[in-house]
N, C-alpha and C positions, 0 to 999 in steps of 0.2 A: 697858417695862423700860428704865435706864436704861441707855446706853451705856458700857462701858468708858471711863477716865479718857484711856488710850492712843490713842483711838479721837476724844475730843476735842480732843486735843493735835494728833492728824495732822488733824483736819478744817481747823480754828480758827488754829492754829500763826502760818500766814504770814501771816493778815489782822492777830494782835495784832501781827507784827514789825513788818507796813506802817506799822500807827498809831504802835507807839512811836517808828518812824523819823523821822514825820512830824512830832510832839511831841517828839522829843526831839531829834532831829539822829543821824546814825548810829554815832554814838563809844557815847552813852549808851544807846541801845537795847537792844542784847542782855541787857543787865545789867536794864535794867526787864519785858523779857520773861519770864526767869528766876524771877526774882522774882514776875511775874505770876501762873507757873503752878506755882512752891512754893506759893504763896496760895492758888490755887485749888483744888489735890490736896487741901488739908487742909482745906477748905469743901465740896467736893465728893460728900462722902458725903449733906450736909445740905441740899443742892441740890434742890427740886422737880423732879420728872421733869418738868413741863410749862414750865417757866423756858425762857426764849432762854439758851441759852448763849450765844451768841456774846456777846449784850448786855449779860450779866454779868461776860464774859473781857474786852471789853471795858472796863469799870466800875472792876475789879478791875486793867484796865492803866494807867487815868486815873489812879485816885491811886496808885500805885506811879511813875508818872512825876513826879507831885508831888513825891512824897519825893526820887525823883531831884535835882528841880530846887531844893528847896532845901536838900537834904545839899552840891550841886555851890556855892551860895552862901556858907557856909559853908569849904569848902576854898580853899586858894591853887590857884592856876592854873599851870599846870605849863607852863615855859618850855624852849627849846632840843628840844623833843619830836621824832623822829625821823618823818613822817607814814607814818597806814598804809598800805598796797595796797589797793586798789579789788579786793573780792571778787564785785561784778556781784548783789549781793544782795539788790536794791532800795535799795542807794545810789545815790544819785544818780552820775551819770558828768563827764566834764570837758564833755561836750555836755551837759548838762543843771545846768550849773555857775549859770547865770542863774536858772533857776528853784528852784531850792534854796534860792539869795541870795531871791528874789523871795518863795518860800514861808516862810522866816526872819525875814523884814522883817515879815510878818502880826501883827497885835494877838494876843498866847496865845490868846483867846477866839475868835477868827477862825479862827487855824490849829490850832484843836483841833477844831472844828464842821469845817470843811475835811476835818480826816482824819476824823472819825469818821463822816461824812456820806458822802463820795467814796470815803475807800478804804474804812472798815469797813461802808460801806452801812446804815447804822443808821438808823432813823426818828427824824423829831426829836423825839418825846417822849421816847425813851430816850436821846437827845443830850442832852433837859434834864436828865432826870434824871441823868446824870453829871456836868454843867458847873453845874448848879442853875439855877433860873431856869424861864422856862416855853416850852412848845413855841414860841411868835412869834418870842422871842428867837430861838433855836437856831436855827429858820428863818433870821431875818433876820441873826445871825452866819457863817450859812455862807453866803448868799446877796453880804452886806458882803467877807467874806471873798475870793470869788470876783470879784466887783466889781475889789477890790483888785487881783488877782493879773492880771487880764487887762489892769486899766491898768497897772501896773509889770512884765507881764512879755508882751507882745503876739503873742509866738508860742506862751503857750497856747490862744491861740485856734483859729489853723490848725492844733496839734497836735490838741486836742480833735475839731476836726472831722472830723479823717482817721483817728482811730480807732476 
């Protein structure tokens, strides 16, 4: 039987916020989350009991981040903006200032394989099937991607290691 929708929102919830952070920067996240799981409440009846959900909340966060990213194209960019508070919410912090720059600096395709690999722990077949393309690729963009991040950002290395 299939799980209450409520029941997937508290399972699933924080791994979509991690990716859409990751993909989106943490201004525009919450809003692609949101929107994630309007999407999916109203798919969700039509949903196979045997489906990965996470792979699908996933899917379903990729291109909502899309739309994000080129509705954001589209708008001017808003000047003299007051910055927010740091809510500790998997934003990144002012010690972790480098690797955010470091994680932003990634090719989209790099830093999308990144999060959906890393934080939503996703197989890379279901990596390809959201970015398109085929399992080698996804491998080798998150593999490229990681590449990247450890030469331009050298203390994730000894983070990685000590956690």
């Amino acid at each position: 039987m299939k799980q209450p929708f409520e029941s997937v929102v508290a399972e699933h919830g924080a791994t979509v916020l991690r990716v859409c952070r990751v993909v989106l920067g943490p201004h525009d996240a919450d809003d692609a989350w949101s929107e994630t799981f309007l999407s999916a409440l109203r798919a969700y009846p039509g949903l196979p009991e045997t489906a990965n959900v996470e792979a699908w909340l996933v899917t379903i966060a990729h291109r909502k981040a899309i739309d994000v990213l080129r509705a954001g194209r589209r708008n001017p960019l808003p000047v003299d903006e007051v910055p927010e508070e740091p809510t500790g919410q998997g934003i990144p912090d002012s010690a972790d200032a480098d690797l955010w720059t470091a994680v932003k600096g990634l090719p989209a395709k790099q830093r999308q394989a990144v999060a959906y690999r890393y934080v939503a722990g996703l197989a890379y077949a279901e990596i390809a099937e959201i970015l398109g393309g085929t399992t080698d690729a996804a491998r080798r963009a998150a593999a490229d991607g990681l590449r990247n991040l450890r030469k331009n950002y050298p203390a994730a290395i000894t983070k990685g290691a000590s956690s």
